[in-house]
N, C-alpha and C positions, 0 to 999 in steps of 0.2 A: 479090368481084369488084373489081379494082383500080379506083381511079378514072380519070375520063375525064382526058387529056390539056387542057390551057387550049386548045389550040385549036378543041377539041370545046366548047367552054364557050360558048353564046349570053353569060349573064351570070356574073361573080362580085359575092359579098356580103361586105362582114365587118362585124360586129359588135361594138362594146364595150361589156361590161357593165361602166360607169365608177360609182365609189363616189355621185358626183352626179348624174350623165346617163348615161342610153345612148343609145347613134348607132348607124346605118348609113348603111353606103354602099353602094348599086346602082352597080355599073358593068359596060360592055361592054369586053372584050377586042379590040386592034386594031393589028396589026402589035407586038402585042409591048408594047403603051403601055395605061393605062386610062383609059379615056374616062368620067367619071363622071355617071352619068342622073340619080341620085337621093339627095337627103342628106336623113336623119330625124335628128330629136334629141329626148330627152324627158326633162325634170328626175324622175329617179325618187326622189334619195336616200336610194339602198340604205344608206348606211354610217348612216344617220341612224336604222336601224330594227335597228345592232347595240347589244345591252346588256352590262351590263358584265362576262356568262360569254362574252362573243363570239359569240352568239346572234342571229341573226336575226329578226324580230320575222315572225310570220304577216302582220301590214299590209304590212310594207315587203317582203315576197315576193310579195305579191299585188297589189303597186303594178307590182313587177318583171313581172311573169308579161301585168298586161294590156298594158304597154307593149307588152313581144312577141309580145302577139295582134295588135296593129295591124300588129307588124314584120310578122308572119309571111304577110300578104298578097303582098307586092312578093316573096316568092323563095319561095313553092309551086310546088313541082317542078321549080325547081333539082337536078343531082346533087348527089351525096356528092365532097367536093373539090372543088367549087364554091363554098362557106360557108364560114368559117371566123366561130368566135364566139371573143372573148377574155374572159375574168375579170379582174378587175383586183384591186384594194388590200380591197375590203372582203368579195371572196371569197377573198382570201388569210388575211383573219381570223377571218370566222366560221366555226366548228368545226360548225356544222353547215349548212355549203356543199354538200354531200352531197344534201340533199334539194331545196334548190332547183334546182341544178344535174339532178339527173332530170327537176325539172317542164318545165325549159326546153327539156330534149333533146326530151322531148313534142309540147313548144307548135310548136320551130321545124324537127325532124326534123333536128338536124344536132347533133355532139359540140361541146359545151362544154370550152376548154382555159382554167386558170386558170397566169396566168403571173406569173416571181416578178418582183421592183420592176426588176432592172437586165435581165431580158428586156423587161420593160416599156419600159423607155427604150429598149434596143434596136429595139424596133420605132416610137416615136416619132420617133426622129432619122432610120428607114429615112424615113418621111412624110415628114417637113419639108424632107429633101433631095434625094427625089424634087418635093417644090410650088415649091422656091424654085432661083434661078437657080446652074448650076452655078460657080461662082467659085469658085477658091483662097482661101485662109488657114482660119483654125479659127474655129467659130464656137460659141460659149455656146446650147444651146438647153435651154427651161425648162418644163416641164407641170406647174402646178398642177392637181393635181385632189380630189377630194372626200376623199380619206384618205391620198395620201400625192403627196407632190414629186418627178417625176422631172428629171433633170440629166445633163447629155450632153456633152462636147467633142469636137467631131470634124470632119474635113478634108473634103469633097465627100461622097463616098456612105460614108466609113467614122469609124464611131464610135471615135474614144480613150480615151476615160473615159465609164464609164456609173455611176451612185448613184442611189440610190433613198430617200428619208428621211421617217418617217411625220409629214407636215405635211402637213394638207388641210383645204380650206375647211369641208368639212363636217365634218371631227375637231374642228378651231379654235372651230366657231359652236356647237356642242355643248358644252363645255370652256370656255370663255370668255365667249359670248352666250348662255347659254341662252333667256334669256327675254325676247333681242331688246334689251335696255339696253345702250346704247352710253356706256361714259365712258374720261376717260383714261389712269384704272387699268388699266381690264381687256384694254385697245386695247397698253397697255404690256407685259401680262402673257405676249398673242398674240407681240408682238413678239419679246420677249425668249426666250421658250420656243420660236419658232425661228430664232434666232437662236443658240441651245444646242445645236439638232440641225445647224445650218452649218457649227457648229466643226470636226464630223468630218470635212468634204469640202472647205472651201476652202482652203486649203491647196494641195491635192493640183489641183485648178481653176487658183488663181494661177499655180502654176507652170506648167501647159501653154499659157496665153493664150488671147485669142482678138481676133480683129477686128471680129463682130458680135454679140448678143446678139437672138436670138428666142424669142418666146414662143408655145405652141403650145397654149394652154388658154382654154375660155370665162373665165376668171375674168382671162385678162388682157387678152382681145379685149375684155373687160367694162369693165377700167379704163380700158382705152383710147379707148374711146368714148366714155365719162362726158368725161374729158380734153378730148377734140374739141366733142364736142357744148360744154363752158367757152370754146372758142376758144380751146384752148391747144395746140394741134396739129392732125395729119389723122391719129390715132389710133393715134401708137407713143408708150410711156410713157417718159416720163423725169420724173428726180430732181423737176423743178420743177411738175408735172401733180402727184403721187404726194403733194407738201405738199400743194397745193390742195385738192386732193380730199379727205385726208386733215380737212383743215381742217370742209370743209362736212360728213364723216359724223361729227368728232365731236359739231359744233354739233349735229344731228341729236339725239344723245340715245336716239334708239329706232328702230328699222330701219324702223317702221312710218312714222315721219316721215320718213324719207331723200326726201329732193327734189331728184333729180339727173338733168338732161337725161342723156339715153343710155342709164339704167340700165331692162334690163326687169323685168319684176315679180318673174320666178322668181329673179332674180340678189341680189332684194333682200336677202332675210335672209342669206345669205354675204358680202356684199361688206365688212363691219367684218375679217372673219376674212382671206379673201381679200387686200386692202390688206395687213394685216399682217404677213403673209408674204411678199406682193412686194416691200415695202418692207424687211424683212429679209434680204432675198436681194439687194436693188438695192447696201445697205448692208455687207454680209460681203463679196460680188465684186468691190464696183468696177463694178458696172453704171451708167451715165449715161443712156443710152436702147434700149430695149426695143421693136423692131422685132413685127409678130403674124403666124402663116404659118397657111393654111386649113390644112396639109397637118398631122396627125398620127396617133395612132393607129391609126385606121379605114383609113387610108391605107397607114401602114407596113404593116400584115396584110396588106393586099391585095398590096404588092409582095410579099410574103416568100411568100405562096402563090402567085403569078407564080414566083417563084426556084424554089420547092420543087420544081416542073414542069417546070422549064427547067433543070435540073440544075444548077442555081447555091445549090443548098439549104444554108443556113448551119452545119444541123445535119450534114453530110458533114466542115467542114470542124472544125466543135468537137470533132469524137471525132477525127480525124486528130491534134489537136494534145494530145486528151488520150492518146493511144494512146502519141507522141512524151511527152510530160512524163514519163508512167509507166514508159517504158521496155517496150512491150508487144512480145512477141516476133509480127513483122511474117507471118510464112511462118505460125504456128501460128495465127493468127488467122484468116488467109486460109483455108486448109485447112476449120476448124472452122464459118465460115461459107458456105463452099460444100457442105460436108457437110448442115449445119442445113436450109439452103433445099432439097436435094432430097429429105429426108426431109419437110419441110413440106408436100412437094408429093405426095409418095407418101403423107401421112395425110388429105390435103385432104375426100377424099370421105366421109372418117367423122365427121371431126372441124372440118371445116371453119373453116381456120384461114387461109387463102393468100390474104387480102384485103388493102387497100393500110393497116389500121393493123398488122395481125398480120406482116408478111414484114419492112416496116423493123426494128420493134420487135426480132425475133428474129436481124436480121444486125445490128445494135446491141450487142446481148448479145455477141454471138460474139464479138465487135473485143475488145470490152472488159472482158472477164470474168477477166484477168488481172492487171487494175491494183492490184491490192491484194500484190503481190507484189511488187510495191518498197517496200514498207513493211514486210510481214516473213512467211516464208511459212505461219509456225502463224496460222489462221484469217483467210488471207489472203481469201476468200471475202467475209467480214464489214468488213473494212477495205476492200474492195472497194464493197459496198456501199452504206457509209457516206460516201465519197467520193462516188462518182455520186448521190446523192441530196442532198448537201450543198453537191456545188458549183457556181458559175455556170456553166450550161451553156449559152450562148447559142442560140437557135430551139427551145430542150425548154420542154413546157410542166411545168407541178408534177407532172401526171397521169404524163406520157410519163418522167419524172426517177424519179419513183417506182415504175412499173411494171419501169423498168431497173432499180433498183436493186434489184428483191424478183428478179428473173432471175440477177444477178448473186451475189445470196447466196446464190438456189437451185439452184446449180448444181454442187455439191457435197456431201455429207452429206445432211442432212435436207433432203424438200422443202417448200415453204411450206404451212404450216400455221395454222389457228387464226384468229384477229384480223388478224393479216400478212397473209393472204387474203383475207377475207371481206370484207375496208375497201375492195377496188376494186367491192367490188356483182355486175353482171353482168358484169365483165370476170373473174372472178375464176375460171372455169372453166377459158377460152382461156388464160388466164397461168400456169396449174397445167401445161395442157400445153404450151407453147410449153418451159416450165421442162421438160417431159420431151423435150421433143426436142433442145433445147437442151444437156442431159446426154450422150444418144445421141451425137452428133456427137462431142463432146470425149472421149467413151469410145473411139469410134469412133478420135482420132488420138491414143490416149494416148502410141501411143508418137511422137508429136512427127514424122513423116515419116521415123524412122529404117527402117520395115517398109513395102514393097508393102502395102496391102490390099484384100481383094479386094471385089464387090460384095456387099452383102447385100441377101435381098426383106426388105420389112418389108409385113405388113397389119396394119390397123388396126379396131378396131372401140366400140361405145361409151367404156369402161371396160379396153381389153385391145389391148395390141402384142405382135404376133408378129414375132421377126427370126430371117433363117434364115440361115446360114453356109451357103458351098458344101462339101459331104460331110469329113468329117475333118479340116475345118481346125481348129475349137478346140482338138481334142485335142492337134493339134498348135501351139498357143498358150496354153498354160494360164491366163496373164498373163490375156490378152484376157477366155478362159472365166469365169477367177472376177472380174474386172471384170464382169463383165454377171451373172454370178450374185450378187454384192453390189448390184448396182442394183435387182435386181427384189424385194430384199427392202425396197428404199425405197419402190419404187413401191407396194408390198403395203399399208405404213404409209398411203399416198396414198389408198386403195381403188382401185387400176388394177392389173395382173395383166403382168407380164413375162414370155414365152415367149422364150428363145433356144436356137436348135436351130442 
């Protein structure tokens, strides 16, 4: 069943599952605006329970899991498309994200998307400039979070530069503080190592400019207030706070002494790592002072699942541009995705597939199952593939990048098989066949719009599609004929059963 419309929506949620904290935000939909009821936050740090196979630790899953029994009060029985939950930096790292990501789908009845570092800041900068006033010029915005740093340039509602670089408080305090000793050395070591990972990106920052610099993360709203609370400001950071402070955590010696108006408790054992990074960042950019905006992550989802609804979905306009870069032939796409969705919808009842993740996904595919042919057309399928899964695909999450990309390579020759299947879990049935109807279609216009075709019935049943041609056509198409009689010997490999008559 497609999801409800936002204006059907009493409430929307979104969710981040942040390397340090997870949030939510409860909000009411209203003329188009969000109106925000309720904000949670809870120091989990998940990334602090990954080891060094990239492993998730049982504690730090089951630190995660009770948080979202408390989330999971405020949005029971909420729809589907009402929720939206994001993954951040340290389910991008642990390899086996897999199983926590099921427990959560459990806990909250809603899909978990883990998205990569410069989707991440893309939906950071959507927050911050939706909270902050809309003004001209470019402005510097900055999220420290628990494993990695995201970095933004960009003019009113639209991002210019997005970077993502793994520094995060909780990576740094790990690596650096373990065991809470604070000295000048190891305060040097944070600094410098990243201050190694800035090299890459500023540069590319200098030249674009900007006129303001915010900060969009507890760890800077953190220094910030430490700052204030000294009476050296009303809690935006600059150069001459970021000494001070710096001053009283090295005196400090051990995080457990840290004795610093404004600092709260959970903040405590990050804030040596934290500093260290801000002060590296203040010092690589040219930052002087460092403005804090309520408005981030939790925030951006929410507008971007507003957009997704309101037909302003950002992911409409990233394959339009990758359709354009590749050179996709514009008529043959069309075609193959209008063909896809009415076969989708003639297999619905057996296979049950016509719901609001399965119809995008598979008019996705269609656009785009050609790009691998500007690159070169022996196993262009693969090169196809490897692109959509590879590259920054702005509003796709890892899930959605990946499930496109196993459509894309199956869409010709062999279909997916093995490990390549089996790694989406339960999605991994619906993908096997979306990949068969997705073939159907394109078989359907092989010859490119050059041939009338006429309609075909198809039924469907577990395991088995039947399509029938109107009396004597194929014989009189042999082309067609043995096109559909080399598919069903792929399908057979599949265990599903091709009848064409």
């Amino acid at each position: 069943m497609a999801d409800a419309q936002p204006n059907d929506f009493s409430l929307v949620a979104a969710i981040d599952l942040g390397s340090n904290s997870f949030h939510m935000v409860l909000a009411r939909v209203d003329q188009g605006e969000i109106r925000i009821l309720e904000r949670l936050g809870e120091k989990v740090q998940l990334a602090a329970g990954l080891d060094e196979d990239s492993l998730l630790s049982d504690e730090a899953m089951q630190r995660g899991l009770d948080c979202l029994r408390r989330f999971a009060q405020l949005i029971n029985g909420l729809p589907q498309g009402a929720v939206r939950i994001v993954g951040t930096n340290a389910l991008r790292e642990a390899r086996n994200r897999g199983q926590f990501i099921r427990q959560v789908q459990q806990v909250l009845g809603h899909r978990v998307e883990v998205v990569s570092g410069r989707e991440e800041a893309r939906l950071i900068y959507l927050g911050v400039s939706h909270t902050l006033a809309d003004d001209e010029g470019k402005r510097l915005v900055v999220d420290i979070g628990g494993g990695s740093t995201e970095f933004i340039v960009g003019e009113r509602f639209e991002p210019l530069l997005r970077e993502s670089l793994s520094i995060g408080c909780v990576a740094f305090t790990r690596q650096f503080f373990p065991d809470g000793k604070i000295t000048a050395a190891r305060y040097s070591q944070a600094y410098t190592a990243a201050r190694l990972e800035l090299m890459n990106i500023e540069q590319a920052i200098q030249r674009l400019g900007w006129s303001e610099a915010i900060g969009a993360s507890g760890t800077i709203r953190s220094v910030g207030q430490c700052i204030q609370a000294g009476g050296r400001g009303q809690g935006e950071v600059t150069r001459e706070g970021l000494q001070w402070l710096k001053r009283k955590v090295l005196k400090a010696a051990h995080v457990e002494k840290l004795d610093v108006q404004g600092l709260k408790a959970d903040r405590q054992p990050i804030l040596p790592a934290g500093l260290a990074i801000l002060e590296a960042l203040f010092d690589a950019l040219g930052v002087e002072t460092m403005h804090h905006s309520e408005g981030a992550l939790r925030e951006g989802v929410l507008y971007d699942l507003l957009g997704r609804h309101s037909h302003e979905d950002v992911r409409e306009r990233t394959l339009s541009a990758l359709m354009e870069r590749y050179h996709v032939d514009l008529e043959q796409a069309a075609r193959v995705e209008t063909k896809a969705q009415r076969l989708l919808r003639k297999v619905d009842s057996a296979w049950q597939l016509a719901d609001s993740k399965q119809a995008p996904l598979l008019s996705w595919a269609a656009r785009v199952y050609e790009i691998g042919l500007d690159i070169a057309h022996s196993q262009y399928h693969k090169h196809g593939a490897y692109l959509i899964e590879h590259s920054d695909l702005p509003g796709f999450s890892r899930q959605d990048q990946q499930a496109l990309a196993l459509l894309v390579r199956g869409h010709r020759r062999n279909m997916p098989s093995g490990d390549r299947l089996t790694e989406f879990g339960d999605d991994a049935v619906n993908l096997l066949r979306l990949c068969m109807i997705l073939r159907l279609a394109i078989l359907y216009h092989h010859i490119r719009g050059f041939q009338a075709m006429p309609e075909m019935a198809v039924e469907a049943s577990h395991d088995a599609l039947v399509v029938t041609f109107p009396d004597g056509w194929l014989e009189q198409n042999p082309l067609t004929q043995a096109d559909f009689e080399r598919e069903a010997q792929y399908w057979a490999k599949a265990g599903y059963r091709l009848t064409v008559r």
